[in-house]
DRENNUNU-997722 format. One record per atom (N, C-alpha, C, O): residue in one letter; atom name; x, y, z. Coordinates in steps of 0.02 Angstrom, whole numbers. Layout:
REM DRENNUNU-997722
 res atom     xx     yy     zz
   A   CA      X      Y      Z
...
//
This chain:
REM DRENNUNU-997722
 res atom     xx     yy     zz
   X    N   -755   1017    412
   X   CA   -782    985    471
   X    C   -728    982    524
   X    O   -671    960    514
   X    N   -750   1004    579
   X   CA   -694   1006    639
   X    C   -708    916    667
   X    O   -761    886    672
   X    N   -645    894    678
   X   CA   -637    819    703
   X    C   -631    821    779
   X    O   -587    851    808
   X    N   -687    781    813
   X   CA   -660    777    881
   X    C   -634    728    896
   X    O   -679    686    894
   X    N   -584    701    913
   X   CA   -556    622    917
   X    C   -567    600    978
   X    O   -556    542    993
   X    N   -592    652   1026
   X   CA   -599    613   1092
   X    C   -677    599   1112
   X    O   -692    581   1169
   X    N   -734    610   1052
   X   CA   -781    608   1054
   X    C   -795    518   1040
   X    O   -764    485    998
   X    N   -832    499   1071
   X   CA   -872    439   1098
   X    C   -908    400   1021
   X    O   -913    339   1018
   X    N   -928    444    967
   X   CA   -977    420    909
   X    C   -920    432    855
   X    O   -941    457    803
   X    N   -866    421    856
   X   CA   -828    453    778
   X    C   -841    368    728
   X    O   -832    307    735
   X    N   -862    409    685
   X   CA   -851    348    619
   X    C   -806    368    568
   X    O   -796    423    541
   X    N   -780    310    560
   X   CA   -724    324    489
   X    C   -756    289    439
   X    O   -791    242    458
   X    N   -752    303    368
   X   CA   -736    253    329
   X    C   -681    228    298
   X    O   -648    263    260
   X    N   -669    179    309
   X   CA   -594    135    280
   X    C   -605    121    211
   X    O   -654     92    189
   X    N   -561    142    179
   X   CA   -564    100     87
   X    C   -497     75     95
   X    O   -450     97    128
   X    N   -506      4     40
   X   CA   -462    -20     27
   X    C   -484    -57    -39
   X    O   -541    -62    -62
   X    N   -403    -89    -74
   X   CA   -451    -97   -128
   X    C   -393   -196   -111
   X    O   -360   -221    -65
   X    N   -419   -219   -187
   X   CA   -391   -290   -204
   X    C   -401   -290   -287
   X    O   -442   -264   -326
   X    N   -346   -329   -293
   X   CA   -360   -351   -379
   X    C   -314   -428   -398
   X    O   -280   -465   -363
   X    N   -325   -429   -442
   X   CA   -291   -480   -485
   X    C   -231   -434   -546
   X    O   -237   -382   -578
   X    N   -168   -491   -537
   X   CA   -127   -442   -578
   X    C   -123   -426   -640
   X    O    -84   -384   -664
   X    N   -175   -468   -676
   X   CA   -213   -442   -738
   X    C   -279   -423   -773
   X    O   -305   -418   -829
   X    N   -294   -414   -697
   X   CA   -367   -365   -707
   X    C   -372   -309   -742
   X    O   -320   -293   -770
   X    N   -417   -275   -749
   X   CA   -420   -223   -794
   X    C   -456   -171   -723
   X    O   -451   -110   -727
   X    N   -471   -186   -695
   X   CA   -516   -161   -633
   X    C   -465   -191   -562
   X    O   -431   -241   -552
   X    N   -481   -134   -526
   X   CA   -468   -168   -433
   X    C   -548   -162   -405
   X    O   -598   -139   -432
   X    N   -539   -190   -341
   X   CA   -604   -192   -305
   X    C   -599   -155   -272
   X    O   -560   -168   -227
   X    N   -630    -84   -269
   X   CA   -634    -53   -195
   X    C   -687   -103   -117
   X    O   -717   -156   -117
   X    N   -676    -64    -78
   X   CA   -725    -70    -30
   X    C   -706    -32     18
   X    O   -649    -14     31
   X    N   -778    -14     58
   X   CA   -754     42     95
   X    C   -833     10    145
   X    O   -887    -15    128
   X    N   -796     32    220
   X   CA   -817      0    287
   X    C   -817     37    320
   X    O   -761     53    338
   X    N   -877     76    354
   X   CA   -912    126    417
   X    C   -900     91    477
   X    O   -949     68    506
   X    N   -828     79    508
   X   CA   -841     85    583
   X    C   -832    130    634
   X    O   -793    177    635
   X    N   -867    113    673
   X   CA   -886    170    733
   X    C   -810    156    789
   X    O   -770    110    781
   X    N   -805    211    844
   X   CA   -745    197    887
   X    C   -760    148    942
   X    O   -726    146    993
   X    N   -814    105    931
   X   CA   -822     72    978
   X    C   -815    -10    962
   X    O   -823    -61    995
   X    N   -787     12    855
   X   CA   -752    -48    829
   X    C   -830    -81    810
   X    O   -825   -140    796
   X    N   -867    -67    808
   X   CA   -938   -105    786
   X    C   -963    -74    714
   X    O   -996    -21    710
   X    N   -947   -106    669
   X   CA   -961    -91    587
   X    C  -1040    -77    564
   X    O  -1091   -103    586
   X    N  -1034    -35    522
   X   CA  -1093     23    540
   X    C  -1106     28    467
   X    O  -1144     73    448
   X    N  -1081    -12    423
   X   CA  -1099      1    353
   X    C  -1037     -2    303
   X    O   -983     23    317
   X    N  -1051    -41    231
   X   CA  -1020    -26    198
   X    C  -1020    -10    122
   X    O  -1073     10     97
   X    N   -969    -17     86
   X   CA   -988     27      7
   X    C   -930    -18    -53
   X    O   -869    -12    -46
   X    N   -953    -51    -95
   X   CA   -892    -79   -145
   X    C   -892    -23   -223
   X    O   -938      4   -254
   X    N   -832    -23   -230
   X   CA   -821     22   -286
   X    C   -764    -11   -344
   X    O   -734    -65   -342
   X    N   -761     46   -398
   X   CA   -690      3   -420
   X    C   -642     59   -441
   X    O   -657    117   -428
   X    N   -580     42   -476
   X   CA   -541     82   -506
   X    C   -503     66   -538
   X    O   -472     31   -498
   X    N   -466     60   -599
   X   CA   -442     52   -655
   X    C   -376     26   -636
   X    O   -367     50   -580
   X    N   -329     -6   -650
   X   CA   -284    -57   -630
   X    C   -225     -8   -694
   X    O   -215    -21   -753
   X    N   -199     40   -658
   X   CA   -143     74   -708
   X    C   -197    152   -726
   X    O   -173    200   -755
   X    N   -244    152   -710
   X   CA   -259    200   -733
   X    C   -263    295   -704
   X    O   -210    325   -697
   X    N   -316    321   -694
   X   CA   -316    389   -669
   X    C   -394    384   -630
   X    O   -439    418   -656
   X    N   -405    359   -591
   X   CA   -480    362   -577
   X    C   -485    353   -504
   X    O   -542    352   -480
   X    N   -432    347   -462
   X   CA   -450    318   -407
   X    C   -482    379   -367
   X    O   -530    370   -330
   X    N   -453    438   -376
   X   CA   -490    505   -333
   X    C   -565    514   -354
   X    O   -607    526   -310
   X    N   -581    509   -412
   X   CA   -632    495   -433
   X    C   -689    413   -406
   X    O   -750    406   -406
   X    N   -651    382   -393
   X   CA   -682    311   -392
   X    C   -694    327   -287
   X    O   -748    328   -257
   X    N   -648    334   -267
   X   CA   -647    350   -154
   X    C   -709    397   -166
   X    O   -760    366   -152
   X    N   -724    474   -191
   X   CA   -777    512   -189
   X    C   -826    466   -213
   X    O   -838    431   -164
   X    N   -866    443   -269
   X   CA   -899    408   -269
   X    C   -922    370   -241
   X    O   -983    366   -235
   X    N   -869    320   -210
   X   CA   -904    286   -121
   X    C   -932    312    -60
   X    O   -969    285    -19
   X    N   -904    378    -63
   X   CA   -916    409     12
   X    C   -985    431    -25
   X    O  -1033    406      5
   X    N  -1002    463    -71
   X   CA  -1069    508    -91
   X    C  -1116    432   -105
   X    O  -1172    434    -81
   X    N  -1100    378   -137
   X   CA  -1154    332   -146
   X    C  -1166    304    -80
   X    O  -1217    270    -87
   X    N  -1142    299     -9
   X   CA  -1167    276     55
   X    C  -1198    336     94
   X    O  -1211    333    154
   X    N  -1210    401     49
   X   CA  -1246    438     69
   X    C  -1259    448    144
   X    O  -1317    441    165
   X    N  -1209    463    188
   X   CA  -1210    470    274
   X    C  -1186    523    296
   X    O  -1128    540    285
   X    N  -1222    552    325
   X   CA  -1186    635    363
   X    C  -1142    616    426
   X    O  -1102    655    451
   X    N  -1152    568    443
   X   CA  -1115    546    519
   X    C  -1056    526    509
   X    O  -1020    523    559
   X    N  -1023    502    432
   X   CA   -948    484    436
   X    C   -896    553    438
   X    O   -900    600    398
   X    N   -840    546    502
   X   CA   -799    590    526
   X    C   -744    599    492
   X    O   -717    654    490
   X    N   -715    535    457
   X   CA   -670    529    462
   X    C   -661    475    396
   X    O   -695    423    393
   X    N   -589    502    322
   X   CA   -574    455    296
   X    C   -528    437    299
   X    O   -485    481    296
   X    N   -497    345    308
   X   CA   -449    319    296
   X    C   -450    279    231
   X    O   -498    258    200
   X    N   -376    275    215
   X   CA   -378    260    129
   X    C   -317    216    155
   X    O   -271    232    191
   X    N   -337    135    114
   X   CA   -252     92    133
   X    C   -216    103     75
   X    O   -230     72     24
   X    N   -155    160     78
   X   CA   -132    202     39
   X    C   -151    264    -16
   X    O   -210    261    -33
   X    N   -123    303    -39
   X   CA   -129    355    -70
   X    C   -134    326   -162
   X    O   -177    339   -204
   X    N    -73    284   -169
   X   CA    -60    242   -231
   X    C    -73    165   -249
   X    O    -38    115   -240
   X    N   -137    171   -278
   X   CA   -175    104   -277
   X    C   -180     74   -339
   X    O   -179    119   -380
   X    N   -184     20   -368
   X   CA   -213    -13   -432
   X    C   -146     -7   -471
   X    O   -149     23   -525
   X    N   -105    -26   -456
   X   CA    -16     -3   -491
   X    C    -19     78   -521
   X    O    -14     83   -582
   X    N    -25    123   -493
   X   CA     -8    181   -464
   X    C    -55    231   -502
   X    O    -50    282   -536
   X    N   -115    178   -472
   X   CA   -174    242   -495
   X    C   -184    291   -407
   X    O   -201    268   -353
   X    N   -161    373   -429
   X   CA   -151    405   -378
   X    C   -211    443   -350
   X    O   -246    473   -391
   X    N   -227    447   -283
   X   CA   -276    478   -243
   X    C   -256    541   -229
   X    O   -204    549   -197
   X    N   -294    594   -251
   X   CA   -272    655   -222
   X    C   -286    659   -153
   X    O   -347    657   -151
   X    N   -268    663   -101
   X   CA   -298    676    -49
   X    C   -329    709    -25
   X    O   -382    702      6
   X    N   -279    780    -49
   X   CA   -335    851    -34
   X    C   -375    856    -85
   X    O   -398    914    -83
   X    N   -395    831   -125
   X   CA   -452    832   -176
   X    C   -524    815   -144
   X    O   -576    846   -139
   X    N   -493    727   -120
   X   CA   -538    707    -71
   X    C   -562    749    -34
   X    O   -619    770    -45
   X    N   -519    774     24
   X   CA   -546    829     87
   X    C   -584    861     60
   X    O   -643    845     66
   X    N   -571    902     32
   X   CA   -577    951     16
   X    C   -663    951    -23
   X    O   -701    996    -10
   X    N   -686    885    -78
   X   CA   -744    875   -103
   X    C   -779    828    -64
   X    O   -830    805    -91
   X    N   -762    802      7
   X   CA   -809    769     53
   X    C   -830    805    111
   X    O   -883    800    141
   X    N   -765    854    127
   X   CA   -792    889    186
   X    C   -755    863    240
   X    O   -769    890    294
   X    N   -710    819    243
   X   CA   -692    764    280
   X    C   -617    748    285
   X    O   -577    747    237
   X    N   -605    735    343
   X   CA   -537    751    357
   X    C   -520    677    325
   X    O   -562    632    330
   X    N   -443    663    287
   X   CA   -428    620    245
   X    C   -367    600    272
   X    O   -318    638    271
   X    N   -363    512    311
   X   CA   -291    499    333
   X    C   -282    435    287
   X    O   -321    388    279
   X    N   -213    449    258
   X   CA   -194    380    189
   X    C   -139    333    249
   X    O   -100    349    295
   X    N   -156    286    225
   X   CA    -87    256    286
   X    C    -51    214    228
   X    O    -71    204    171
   X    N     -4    197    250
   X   CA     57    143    214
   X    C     75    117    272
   X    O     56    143    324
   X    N    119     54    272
   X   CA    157     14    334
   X    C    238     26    327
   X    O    273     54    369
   X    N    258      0    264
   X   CA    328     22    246
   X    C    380     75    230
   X    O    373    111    180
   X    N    435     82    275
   X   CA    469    114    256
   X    C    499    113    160
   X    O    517     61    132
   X    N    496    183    125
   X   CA    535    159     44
   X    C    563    231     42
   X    O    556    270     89
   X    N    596    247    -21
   X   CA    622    303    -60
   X    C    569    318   -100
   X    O    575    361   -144
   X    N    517    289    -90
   X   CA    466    344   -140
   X    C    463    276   -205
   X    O    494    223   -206
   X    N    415    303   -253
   X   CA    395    271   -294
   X    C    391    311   -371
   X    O    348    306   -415
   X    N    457    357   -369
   X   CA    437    399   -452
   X    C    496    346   -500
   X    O    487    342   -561
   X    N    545    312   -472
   X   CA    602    279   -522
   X    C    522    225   -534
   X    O    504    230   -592
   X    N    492    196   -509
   X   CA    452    139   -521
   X    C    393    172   -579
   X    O    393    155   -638
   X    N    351    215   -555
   X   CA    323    258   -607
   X    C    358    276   -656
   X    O    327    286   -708
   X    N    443    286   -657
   X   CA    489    307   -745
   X    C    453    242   -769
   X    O    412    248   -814
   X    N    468    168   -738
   X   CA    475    133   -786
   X    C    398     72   -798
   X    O    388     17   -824
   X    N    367    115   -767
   X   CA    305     89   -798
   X    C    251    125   -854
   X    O    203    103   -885
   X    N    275    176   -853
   X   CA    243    217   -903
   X    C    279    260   -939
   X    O    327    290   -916
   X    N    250    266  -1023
   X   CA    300    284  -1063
   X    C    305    359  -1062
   X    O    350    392  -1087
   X    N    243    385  -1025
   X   CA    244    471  -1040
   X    C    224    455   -953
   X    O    167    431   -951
   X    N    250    460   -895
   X   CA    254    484   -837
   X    C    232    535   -803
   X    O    198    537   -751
   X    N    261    593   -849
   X   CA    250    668   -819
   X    C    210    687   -773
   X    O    218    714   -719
   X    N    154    663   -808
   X   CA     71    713   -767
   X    C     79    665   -712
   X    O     75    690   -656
   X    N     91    592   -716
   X   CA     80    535   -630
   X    C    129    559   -602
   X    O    118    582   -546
   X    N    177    562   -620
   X   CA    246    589   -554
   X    C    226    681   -540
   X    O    245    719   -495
   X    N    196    690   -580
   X   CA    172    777   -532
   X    C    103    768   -485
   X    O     80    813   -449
   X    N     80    715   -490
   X   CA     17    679   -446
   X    C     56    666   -385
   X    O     52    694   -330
   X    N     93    618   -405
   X   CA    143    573   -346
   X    C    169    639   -290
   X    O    151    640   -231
   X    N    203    680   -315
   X   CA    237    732   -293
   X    C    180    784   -256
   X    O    194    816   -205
   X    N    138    787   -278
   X   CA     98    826   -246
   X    C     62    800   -183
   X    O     16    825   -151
   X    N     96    744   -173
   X   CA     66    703   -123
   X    C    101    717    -54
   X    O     82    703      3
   X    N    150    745    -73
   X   CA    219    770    -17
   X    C    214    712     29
   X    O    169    671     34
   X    N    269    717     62
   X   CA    304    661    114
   X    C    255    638    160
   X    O    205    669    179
   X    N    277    569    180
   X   CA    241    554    221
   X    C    261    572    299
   X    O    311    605    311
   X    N    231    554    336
   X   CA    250    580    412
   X    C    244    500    437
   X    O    210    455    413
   X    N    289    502    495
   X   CA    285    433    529
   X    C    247    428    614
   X    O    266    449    668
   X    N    195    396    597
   X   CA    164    389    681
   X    C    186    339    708
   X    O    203    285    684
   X    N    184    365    785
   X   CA    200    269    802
   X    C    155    265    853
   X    O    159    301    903
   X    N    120    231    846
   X   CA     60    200    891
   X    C     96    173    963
   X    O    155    163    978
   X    N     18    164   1009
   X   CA     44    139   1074
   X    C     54     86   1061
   X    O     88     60   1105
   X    N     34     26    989
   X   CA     42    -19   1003
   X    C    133    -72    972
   X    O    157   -128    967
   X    N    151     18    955
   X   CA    241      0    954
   X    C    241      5    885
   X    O    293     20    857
   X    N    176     -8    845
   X   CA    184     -4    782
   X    C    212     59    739
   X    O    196    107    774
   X    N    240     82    687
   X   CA    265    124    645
   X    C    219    128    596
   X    O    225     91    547
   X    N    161    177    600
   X   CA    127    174    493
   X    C    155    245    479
   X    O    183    278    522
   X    N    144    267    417
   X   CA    159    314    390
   X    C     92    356    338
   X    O     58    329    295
   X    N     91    418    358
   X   CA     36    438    341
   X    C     49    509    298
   X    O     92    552    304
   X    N     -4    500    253
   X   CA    -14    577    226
   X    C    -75    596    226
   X    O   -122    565    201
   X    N    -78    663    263
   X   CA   -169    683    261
   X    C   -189    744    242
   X    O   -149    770    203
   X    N   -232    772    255
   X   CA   -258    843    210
   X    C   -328    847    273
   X    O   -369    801    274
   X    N   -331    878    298
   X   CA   -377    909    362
   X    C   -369    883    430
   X    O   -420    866    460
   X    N   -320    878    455
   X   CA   -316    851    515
   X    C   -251    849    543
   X    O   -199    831    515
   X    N   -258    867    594
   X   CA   -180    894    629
   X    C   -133    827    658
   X    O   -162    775    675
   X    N    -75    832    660
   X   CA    -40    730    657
   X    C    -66    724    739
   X    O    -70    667    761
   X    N    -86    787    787
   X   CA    -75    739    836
   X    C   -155    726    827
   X    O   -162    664    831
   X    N   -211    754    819
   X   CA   -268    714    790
   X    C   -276    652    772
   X    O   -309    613    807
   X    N   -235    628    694
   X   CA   -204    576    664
   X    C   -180    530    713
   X    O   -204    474    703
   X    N   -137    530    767
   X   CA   -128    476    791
   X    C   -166    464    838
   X    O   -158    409    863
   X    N   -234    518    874
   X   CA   -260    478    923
   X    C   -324    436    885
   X    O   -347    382    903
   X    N   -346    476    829
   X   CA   -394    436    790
   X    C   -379    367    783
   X    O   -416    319    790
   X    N   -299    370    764
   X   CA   -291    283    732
   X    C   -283    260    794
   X    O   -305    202    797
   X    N   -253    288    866
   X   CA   -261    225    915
   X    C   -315    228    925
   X    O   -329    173    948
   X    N   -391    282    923
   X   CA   -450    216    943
   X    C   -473    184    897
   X    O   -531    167    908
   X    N   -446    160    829
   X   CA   -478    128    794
   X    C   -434     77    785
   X    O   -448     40    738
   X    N   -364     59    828
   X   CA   -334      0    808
   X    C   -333    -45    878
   X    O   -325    -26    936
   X    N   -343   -116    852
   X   CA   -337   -145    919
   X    C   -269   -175    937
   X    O   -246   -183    994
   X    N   -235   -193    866
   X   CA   -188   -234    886
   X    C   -133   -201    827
   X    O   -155   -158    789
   X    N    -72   -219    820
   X   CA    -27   -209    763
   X    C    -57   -136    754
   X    O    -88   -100    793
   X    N    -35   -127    684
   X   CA    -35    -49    656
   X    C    -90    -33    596
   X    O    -94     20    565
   X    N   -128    -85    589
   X   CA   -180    -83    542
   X    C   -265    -53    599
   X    O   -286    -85    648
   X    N   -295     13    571
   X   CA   -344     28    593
   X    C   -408    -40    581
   X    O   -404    -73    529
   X    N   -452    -54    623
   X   CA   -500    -90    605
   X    C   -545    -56    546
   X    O   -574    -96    509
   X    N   -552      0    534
   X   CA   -610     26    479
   X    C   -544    -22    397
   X    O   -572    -61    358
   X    N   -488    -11    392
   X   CA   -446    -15    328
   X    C   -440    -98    340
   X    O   -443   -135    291
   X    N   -431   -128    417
   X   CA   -419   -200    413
   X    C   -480   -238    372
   X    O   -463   -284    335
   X    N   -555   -221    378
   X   CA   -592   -254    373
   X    C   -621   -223    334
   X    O   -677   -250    330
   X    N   -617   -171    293
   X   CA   -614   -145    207
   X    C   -562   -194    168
   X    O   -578   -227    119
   X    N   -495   -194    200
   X   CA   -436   -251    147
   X    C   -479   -310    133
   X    O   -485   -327     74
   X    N   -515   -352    186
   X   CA   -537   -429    205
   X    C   -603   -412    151
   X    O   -600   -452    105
   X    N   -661   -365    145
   X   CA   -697   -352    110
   X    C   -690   -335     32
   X    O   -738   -332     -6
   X    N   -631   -326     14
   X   CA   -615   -296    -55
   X    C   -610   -374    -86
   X    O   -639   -408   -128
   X    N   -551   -381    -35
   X   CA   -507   -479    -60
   X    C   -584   -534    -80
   X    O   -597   -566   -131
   X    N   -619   -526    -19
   X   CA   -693   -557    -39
   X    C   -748   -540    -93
   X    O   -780   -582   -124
   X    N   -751   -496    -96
   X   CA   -787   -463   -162
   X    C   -759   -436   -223
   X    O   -791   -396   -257
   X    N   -700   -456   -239
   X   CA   -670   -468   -313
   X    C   -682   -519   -355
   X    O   -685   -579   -342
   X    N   -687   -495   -400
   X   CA   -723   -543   -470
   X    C   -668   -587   -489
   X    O   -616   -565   -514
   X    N   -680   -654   -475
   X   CA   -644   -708   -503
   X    C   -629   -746   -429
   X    O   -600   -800   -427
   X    N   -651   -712   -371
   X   CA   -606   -736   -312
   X    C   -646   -792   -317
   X    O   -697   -792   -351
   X    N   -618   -866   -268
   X   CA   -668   -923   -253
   X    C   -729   -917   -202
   X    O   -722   -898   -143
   X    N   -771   -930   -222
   X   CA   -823   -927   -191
   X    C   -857   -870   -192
   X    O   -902   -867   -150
   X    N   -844   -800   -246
   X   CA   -887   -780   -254
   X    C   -908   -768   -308
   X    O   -964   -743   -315
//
């Protein structure tokens, strides 16, 4: 799918997930807004807390909200659920759909953290790695995120995220997927 970013109707969907630190599960959720910032639909999912499912678990959301009109995916990060990993170009590539992962922080990467959380590593740090570097945008609004994507060219990437951010460096489709995950996790209060 060719992305127009200066087109008037673009929808993203934002996933993000939430958990508890001894869940067995995270909460996905994932939020259809339009560039005019008016939320257009959304989708809750889950994914295994340590496990291998999350590329599996993002496709499943996008195909169960069943919509030809979403342009565009954002993912709040690539490495979710203590380092269950998203392929990205897997994503693209089986939605059709151009795929932007964001992070906020600068790090050295995350494979010494993967040595020492798992006893056989191998296959997650050749996941991790295949994820190649991130690139750094910096928004008009001064903010720094850091992105890795798979169909979409960076200067694309950054005009997409400035019309979808209003303030700071968090897109509205991933801000109000995070606020939706945190709310619809099992055990939270009040639900």
């Amino acid at each position: 799918m060719v992305l127009h970013p200066g087109k008037r109707a673009i929808r993203a969907l934002g996933i993000a997930e939430s958990f508890r630190p001894k869940a067995e599960k995270s909460t996905l959720a994932g939020v259809v807004v339009r560039t005019d910032l008016v939320v257009d639909g959304f989708v809750l999912g889950a994914a295994t807390v340590g496990g291998e499912d999350a590329t599996r678990a993002v496709l499943s959301m996008y195909r169960k909200l069943k919509r030809e009109d979403v342009n565009l995916l954002m993912l709040a990060g690539c490495v979710i659920s203590r380092y269950n990993i998203i392929d990205v170009d897997e994503v693209a590539r089986k939605s059709g759909l151009p795929v932007v992962c964001l992070t906020y922080n600068e790090s050295a990467g995350l494979e010494d953290a993967i040595r020492r959380h798992f006893d056989r590593p191998e296959g997650r740090l050749e996941s991790y790695r295949r994820l190649g570097p991130r690139a750094t945008v910096l928004l008009r609004t001064g903010q720094k995120v850091y992105v890795r994507t798979a169909g979409i060219s960076r200067e694309d990437t950054k005009s997409v995220l400035e019309a979808f951010t209003l303030q700071g460096g968090v897109p509205e489709p991933v801000r109000v997927a995070k606020l939706l995950a945190r709310s619809a996790r099992p055990g939270r209060a009040g639900s």
